[in-house]
C-alpha positions as a Markdown table, in Angstrom:
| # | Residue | x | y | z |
|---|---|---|---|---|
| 1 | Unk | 0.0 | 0.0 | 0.0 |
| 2 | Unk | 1.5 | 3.5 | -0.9 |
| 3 | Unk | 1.7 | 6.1 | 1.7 |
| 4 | Unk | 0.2 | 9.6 | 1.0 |
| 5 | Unk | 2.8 | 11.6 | 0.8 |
| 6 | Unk | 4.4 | 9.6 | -1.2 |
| 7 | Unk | 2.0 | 9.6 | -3.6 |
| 8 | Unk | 2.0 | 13.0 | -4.1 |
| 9 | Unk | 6.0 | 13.6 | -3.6 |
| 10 | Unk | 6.2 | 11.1 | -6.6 |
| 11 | Unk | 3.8 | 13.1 | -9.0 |
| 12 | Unk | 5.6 | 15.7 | -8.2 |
| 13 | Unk | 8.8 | 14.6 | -9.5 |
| 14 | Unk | 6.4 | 13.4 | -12.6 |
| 15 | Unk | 6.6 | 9.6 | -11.9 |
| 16 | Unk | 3.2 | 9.1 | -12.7 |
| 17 | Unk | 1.9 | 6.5 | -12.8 |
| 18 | Unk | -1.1 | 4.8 | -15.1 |
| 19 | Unk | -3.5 | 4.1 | -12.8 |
| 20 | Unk | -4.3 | 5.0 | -9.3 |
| 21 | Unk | -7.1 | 2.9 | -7.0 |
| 22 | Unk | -7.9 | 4.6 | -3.8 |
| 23 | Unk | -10.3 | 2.9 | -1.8 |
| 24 | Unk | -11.1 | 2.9 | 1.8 |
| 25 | Unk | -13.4 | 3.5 | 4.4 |
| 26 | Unk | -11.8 | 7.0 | 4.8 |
| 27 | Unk | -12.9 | 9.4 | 2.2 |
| 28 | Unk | -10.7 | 12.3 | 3.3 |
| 29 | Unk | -7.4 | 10.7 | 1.8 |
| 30 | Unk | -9.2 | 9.5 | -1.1 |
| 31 | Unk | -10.5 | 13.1 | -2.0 |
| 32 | Unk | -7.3 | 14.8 | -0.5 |
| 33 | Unk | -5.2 | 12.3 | -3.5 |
| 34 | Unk | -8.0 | 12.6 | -6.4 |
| 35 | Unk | -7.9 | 16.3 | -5.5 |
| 36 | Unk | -4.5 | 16.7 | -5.8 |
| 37 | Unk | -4.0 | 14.9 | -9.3 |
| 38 | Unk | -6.9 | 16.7 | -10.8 |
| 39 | Unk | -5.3 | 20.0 | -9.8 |
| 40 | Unk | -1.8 | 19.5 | -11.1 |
| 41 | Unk | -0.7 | 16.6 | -13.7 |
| 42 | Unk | -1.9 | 18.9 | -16.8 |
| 43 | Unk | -1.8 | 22.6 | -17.0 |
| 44 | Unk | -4.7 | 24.6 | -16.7 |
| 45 | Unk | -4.6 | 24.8 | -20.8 |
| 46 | Unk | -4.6 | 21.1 | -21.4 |
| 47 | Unk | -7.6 | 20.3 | -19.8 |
| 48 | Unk | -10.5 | 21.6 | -21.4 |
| 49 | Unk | -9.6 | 18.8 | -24.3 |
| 50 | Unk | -7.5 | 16.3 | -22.0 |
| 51 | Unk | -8.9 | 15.9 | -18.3 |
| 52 | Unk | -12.5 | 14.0 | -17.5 |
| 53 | Unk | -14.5 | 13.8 | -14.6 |
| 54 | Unk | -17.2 | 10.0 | -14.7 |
| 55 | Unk | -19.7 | 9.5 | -11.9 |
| 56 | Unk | -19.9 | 5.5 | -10.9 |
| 57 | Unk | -23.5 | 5.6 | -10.9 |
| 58 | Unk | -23.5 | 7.2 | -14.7 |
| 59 | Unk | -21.3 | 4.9 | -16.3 |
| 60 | Unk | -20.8 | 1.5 | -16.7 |
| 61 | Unk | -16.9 | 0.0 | -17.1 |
| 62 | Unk | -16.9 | 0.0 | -21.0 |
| 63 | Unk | -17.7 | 3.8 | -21.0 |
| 64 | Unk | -14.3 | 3.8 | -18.6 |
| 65 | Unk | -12.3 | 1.9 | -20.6 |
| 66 | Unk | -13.4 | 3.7 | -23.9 |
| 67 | Unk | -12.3 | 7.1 | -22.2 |
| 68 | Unk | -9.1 | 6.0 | -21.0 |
| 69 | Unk | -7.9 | 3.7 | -24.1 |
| 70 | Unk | -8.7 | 7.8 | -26.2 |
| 71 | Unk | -4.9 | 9.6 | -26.9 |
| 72 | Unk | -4.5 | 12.8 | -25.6 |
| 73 | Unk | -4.9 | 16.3 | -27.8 |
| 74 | Unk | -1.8 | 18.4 | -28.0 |
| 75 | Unk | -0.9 | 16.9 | -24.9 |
| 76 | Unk | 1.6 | 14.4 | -23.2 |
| 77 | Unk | -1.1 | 12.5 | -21.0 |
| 78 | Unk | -5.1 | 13.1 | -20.6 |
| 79 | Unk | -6.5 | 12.4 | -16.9 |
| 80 | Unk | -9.4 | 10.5 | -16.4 |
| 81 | Unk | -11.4 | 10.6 | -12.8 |
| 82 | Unk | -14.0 | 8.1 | -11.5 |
| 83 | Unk | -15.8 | 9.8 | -8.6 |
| 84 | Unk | -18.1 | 7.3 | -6.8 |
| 85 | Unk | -16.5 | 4.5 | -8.7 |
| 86 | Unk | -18.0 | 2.0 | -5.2 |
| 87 | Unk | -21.8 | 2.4 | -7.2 |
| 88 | Unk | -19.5 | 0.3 | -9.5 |
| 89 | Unk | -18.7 | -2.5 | -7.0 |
| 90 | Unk | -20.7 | -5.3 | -8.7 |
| 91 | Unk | -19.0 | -5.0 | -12.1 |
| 92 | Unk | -15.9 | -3.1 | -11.1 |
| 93 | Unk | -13.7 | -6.7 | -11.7 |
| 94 | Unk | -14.9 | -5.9 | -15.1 |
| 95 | Unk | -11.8 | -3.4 | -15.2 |
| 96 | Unk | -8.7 | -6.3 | -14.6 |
| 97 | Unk | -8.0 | -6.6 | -18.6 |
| 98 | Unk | -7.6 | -3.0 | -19.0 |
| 99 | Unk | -5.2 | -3.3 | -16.0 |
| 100 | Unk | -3.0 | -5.4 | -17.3 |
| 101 | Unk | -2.2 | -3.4 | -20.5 |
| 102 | Unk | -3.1 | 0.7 | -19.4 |
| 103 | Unk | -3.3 | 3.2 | -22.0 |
| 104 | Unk | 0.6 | 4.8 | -20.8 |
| 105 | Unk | -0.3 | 8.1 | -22.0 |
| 106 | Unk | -3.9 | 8.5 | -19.7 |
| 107 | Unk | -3.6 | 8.7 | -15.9 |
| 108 | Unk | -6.7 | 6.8 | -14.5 |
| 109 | Unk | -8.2 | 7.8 | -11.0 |
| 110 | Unk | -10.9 | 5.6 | -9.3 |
| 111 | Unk | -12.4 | 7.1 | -6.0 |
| 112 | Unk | -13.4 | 3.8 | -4.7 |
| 113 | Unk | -15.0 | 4.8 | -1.1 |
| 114 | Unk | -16.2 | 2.8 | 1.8 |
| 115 | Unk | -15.3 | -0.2 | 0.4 |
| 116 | Unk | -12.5 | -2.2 | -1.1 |
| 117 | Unk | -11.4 | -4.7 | -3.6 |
| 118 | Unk | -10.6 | -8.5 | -3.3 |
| 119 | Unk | -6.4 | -8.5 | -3.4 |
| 120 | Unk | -7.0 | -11.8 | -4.6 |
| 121 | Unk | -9.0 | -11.0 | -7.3 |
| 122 | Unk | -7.5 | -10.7 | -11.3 |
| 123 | Unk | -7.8 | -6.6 | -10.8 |
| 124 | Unk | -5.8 | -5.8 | -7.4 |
| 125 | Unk | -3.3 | -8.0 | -8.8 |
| 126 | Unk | -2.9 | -6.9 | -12.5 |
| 127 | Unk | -2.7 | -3.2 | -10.7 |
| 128 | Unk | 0.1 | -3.9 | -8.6 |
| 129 | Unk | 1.5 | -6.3 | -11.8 |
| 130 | Unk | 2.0 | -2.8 | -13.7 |
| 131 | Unk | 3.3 | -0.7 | -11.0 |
| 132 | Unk | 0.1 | 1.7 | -10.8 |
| 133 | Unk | -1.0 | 2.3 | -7.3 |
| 134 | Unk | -3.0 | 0.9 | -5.0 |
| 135 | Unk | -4.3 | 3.2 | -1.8 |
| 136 | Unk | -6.4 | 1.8 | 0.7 |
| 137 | Unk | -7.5 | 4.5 | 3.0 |
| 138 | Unk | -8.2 | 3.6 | 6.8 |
| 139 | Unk | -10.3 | 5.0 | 9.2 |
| 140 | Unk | -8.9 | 6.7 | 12.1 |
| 141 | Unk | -9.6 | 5.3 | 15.4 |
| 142 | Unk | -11.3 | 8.2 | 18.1 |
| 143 | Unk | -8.1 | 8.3 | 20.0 |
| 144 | Unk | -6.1 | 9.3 | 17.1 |
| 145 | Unk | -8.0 | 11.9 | 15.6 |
| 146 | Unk | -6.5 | 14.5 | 17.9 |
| 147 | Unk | -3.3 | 13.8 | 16.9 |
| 148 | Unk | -4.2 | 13.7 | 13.0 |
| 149 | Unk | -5.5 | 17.4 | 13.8 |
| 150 | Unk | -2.1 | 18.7 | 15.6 |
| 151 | Unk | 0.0 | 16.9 | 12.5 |
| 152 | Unk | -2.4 | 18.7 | 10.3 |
| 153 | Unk | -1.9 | 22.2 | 12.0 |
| 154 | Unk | 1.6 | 21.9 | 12.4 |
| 155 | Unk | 1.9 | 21.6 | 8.9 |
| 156 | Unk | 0.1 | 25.1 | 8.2 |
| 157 | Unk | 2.0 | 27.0 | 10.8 |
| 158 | Unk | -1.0 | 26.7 | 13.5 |
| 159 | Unk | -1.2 | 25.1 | 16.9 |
| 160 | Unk | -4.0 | 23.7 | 18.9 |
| 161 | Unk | -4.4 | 23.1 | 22.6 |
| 162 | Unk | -5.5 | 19.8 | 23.5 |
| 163 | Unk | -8.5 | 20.3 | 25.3 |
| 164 | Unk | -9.6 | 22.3 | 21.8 |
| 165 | Unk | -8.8 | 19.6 | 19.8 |
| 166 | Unk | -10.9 | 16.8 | 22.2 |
| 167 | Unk | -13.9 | 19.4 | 21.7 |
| 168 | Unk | -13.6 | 18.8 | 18.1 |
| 169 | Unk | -13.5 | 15.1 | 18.0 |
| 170 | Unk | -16.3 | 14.5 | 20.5 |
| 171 | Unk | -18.2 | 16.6 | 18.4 |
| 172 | Unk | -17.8 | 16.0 | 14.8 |
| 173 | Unk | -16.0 | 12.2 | 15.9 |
| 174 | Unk | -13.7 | 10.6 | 13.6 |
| 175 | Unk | -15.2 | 12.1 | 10.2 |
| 176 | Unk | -11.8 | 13.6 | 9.0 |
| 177 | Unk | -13.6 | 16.0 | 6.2 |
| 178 | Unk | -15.6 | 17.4 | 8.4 |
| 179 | Unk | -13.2 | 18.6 | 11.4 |
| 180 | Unk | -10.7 | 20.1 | 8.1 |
| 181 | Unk | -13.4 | 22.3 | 7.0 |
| 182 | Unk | -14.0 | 23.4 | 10.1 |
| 183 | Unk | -10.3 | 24.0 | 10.8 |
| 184 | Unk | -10.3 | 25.6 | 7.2 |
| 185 | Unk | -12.9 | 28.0 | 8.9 |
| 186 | Unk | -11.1 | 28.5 | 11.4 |
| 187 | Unk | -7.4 | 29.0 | 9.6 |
| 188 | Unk | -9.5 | 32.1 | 8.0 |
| 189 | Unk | -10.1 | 34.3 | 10.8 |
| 190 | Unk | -7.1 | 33.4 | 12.3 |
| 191 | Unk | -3.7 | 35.0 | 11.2 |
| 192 | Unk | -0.9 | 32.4 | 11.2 |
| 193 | Unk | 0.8 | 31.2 | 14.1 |
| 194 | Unk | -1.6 | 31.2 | 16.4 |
| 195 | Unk | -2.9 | 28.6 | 18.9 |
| 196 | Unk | -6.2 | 27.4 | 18.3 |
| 197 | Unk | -7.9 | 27.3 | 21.9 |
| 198 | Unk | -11.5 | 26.2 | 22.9 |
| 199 | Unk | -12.4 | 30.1 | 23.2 |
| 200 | Unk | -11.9 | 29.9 | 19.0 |
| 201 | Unk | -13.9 | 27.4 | 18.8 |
| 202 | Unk | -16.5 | 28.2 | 20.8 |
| 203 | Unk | -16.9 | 31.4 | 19.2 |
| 204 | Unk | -16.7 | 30.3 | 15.8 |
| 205 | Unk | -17.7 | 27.0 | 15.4 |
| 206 | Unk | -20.9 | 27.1 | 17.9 |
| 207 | Unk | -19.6 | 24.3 | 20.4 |
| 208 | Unk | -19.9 | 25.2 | 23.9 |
| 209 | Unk | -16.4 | 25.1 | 25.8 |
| 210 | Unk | -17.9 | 25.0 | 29.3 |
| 211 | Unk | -21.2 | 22.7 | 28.8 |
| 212 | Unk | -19.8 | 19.6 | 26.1 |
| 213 | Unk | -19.3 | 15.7 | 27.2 |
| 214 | Unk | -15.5 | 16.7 | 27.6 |
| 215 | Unk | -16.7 | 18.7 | 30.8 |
| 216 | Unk | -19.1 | 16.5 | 32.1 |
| 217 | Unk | -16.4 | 13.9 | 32.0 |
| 218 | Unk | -14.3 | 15.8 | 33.7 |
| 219 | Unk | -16.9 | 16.7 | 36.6 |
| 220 | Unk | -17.7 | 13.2 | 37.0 |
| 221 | Unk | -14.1 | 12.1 | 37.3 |
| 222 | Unk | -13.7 | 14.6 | 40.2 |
| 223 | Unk | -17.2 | 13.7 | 41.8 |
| 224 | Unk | -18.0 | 17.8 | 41.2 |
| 225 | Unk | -21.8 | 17.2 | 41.4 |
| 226 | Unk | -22.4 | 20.8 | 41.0 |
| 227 | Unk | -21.2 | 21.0 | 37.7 |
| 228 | Unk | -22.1 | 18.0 | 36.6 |
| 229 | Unk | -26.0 | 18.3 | 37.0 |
| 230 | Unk | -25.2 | 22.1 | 35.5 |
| 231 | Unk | -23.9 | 20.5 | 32.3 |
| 232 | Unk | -26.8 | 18.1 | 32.2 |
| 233 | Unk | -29.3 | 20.0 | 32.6 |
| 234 | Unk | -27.9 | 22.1 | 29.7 |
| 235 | Unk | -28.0 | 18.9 | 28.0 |
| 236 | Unk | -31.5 | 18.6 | 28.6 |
| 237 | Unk | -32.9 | 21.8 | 27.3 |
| 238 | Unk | -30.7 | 21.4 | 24.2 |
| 239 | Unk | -31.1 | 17.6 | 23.2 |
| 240 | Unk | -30.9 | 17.9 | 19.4 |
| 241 | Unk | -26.9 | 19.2 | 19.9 |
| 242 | Unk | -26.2 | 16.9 | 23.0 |
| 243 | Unk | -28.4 | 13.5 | 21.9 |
| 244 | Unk | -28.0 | 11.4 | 24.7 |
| 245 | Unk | -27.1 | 8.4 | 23.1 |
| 246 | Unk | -23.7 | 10.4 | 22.2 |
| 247 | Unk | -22.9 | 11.4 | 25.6 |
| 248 | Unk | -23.5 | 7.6 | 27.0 |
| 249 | Unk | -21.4 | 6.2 | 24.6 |
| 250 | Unk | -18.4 | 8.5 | 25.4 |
| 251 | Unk | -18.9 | 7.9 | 29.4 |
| 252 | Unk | -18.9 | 3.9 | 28.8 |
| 253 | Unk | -15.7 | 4.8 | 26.9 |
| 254 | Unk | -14.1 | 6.0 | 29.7 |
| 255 | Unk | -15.0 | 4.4 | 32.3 |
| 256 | Unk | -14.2 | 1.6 | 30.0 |
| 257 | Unk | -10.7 | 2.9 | 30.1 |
| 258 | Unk | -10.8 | 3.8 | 33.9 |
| 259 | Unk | -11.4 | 0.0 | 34.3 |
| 260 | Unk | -8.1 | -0.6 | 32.1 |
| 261 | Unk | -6.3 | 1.9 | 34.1 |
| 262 | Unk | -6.8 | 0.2 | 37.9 |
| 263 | Unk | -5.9 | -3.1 | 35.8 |
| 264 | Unk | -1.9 | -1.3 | 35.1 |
| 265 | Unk | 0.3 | -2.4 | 36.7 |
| 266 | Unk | 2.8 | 0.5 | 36.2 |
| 267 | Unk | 0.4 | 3.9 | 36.8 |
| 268 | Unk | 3.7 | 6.2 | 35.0 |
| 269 | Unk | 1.8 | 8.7 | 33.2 |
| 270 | Unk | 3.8 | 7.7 | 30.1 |
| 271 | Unk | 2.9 | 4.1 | 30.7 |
| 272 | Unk | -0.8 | 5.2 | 31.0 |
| 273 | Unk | -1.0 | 7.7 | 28.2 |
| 274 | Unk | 0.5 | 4.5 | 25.9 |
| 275 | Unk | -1.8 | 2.1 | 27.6 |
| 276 | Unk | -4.9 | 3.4 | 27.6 |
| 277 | Unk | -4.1 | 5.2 | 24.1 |
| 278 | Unk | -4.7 | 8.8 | 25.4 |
| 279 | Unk | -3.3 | 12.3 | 25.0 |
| 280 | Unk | -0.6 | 12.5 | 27.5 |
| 281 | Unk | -2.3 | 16.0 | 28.8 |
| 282 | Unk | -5.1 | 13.6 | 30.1 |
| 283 | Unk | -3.4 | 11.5 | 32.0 |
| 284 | Unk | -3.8 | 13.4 | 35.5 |
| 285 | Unk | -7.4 | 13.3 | 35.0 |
| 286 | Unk | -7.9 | 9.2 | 35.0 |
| 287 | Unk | -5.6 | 9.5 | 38.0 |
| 288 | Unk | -8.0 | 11.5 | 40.0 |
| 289 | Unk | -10.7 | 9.9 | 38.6 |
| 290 | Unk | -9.4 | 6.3 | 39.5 |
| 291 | Unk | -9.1 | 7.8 | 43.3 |
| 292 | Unk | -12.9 | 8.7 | 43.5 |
| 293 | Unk | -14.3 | 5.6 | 41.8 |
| 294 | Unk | -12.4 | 2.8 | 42.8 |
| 295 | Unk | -13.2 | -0.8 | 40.7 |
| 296 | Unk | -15.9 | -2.3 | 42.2 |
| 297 | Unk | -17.5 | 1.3 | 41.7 |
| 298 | Unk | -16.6 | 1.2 | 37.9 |
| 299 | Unk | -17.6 | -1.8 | 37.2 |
| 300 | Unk | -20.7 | -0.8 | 38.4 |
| 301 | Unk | -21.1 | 2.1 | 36.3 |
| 302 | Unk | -20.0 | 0.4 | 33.2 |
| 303 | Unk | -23.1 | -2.2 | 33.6 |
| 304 | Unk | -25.3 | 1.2 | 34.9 |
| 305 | Unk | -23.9 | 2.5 | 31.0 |
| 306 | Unk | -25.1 | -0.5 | 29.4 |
| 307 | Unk | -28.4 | -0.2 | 30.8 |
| 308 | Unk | -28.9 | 3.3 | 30.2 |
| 309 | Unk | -27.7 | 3.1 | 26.1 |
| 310 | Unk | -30.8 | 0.7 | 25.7 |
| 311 | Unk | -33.0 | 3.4 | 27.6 |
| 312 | Unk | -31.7 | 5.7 | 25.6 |
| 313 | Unk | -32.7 | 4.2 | 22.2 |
| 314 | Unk | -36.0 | 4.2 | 23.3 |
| 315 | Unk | -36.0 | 0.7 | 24.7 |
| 316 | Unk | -37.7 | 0.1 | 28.1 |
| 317 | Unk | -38.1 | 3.9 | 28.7 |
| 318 | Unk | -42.0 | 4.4 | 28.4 |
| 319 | Unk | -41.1 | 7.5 | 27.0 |
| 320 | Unk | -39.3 | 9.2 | 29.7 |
| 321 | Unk | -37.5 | 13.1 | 28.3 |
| 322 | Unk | -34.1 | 12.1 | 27.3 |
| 323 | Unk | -32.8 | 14.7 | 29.5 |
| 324 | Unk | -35.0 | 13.2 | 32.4 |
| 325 | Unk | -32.9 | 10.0 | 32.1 |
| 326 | Unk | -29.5 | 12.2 | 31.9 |
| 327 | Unk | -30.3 | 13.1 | 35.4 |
| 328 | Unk | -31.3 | 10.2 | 37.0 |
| 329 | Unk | -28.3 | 8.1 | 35.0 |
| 330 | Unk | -25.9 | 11.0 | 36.7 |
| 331 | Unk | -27.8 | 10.4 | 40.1 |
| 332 | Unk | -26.6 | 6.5 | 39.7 |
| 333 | Unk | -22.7 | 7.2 | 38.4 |
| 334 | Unk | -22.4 | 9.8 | 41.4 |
| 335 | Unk | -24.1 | 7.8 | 44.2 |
């Protein structure tokens, strides 16, 4: 599998290559690659005659073919681009003879998302056969989204703080387009160099700093009752931007972890961070929270989670306000 940067640092040196397959559950790569050859392998006056953009669902693998086997106009190479090419799954085999002897002079792109091809199938291998590329683009798990962000940022001259960067995965979660445009957003009003903090996005992205699951997890950990029914009850008379069933997922997460944590042996914050697969910055807050709920206590609340994610899908509930069973689920963590 070829690594992104690669990819493109090979384009750029104009080893090009006949066809590229990028498939994936990931679409942000997949676009982010596409993108990237549609923007630069011809100048801006060879493609009106030489660069084409097919939609899966409008064409069938012959029409492919057809376009890619055409020569290019006053031209060294024409681009071809198959957006949606998954609406092609059933037939998309179909493509393994023109793999095995590409047109040299076209450069064909297959945005192949959510899914991915048999590597034991006649296509994957006559791909890799002919030295075109093969991208399979992974989803990132929640605990490395934050990280993907501050790589991100580093590379445009901005900075995040962490607790900024947790309030964009726990409220957009792992969908990688959608956290960029918001940083894109963001990377307008702000000038270069600066540190993206949870006042930023708070102010220009809508997400409260003081009243998110981040803060109720972190009122729970320390047993601050106060503030905990004070973020809840926010929850409550704002349920379509707090559903319940996303705050219950993210506390069973971490009290999933907290159970992890009393099972460590070595409690080193390093150790932990590694362990439990958490921003370093984090680590003092499973340590105070391990002191207030011991293990008998979280394994109690893990089952009390279970219980409640049912409830909160509707099942077993008789209806009760979402926000209702927020407070008596807090009531049961915190007694």
């Amino acid at each position: 599998m070829e690594d992104v940067k690669q990819i493109v640092a090979d384009i750029k040196k104009g080893q090009i290559k006949p066809i590229y397959f990028l498939m994936g559950e990931e679409p942000y790569y997949i676009d982010a690659i596409s993108d990237y050859i549609e923007d630069n392998v011809l100048a801006e006056e060879e493609k009106g005659f030489n660069q084409m953009v097919l939609y899966g669902r409008d064409v069938a693998i012959d029409d492919i073919v057809s376009n890619a086997k055409r020569y290019p106009m006053m031209a060294e190479r024409q681009v071809v681009i198959v957006k949606e090419a998954q609406d092609l799954s059933r037939t998309i085999e179909n493509l393994a003879g023109y793999a095995a002897n590409p047109q040299p002079t076209t450069v064909l792109v297959l945005n192949y998302k959510y899914k991915k091809i048999d590597k034991r199938k006649a296509l994957y291998k006559a791909i890799k056969k002919q030295g075109s590329v093969v991208f399979e683009s992974k989803k990132l798990y929640e605990n490395q989204v934050a990280d993907w962000i501050r790589r991100v940022l580093s590379g445009q001259n901005y900075t995040i703080s962490p607790k900024a960067s947790q309030m964009l995965v726990e409220f957009l979660g792992t969908d990688l387009s959608k956290i960029n445009n918001e940083l894109q957003k963001l990377k307008i009003i702000l000038p270069e160099g600066t540190q993206i903090t949870p006042e930023h996005i708070e102010e220009n992205i809508g997400i409260s700093k003081d009243y998110n699951n981040f803060e109720l997890r972190k009122a729970i950990g320390e047993r601050n009752s106060v503030k905990a029914f004070k973020i809840v009850d926010y929850f409550a008379n704002n349920p379509k931007d707090n559903p319940m069933v996303v705050t219950v997922s993210l506390l069973f997460n971490f009290f999933s972890q907290l159970l992890h944590f009393h099972g460590l042996n070595d409690k080193n914050p390093r150790n932990v961070a590694s362990a439990l697969k958490i921003n370093p910055y984090f680590v003092n807050e499973y340590i105070a929270a391990a002191r207030n709920f011991p293990m008998r206590k979280v394994s109690a609340v893990v089952s009390t989670l279970r219980e409640f994610d049912v409830k909160s899908k509707g099942v077993n509930s008789n209806a009760v306000p979402q926000g209702d069973l927020l407070k008596e689920l807090l009531v049961k963590i915190l007694s």
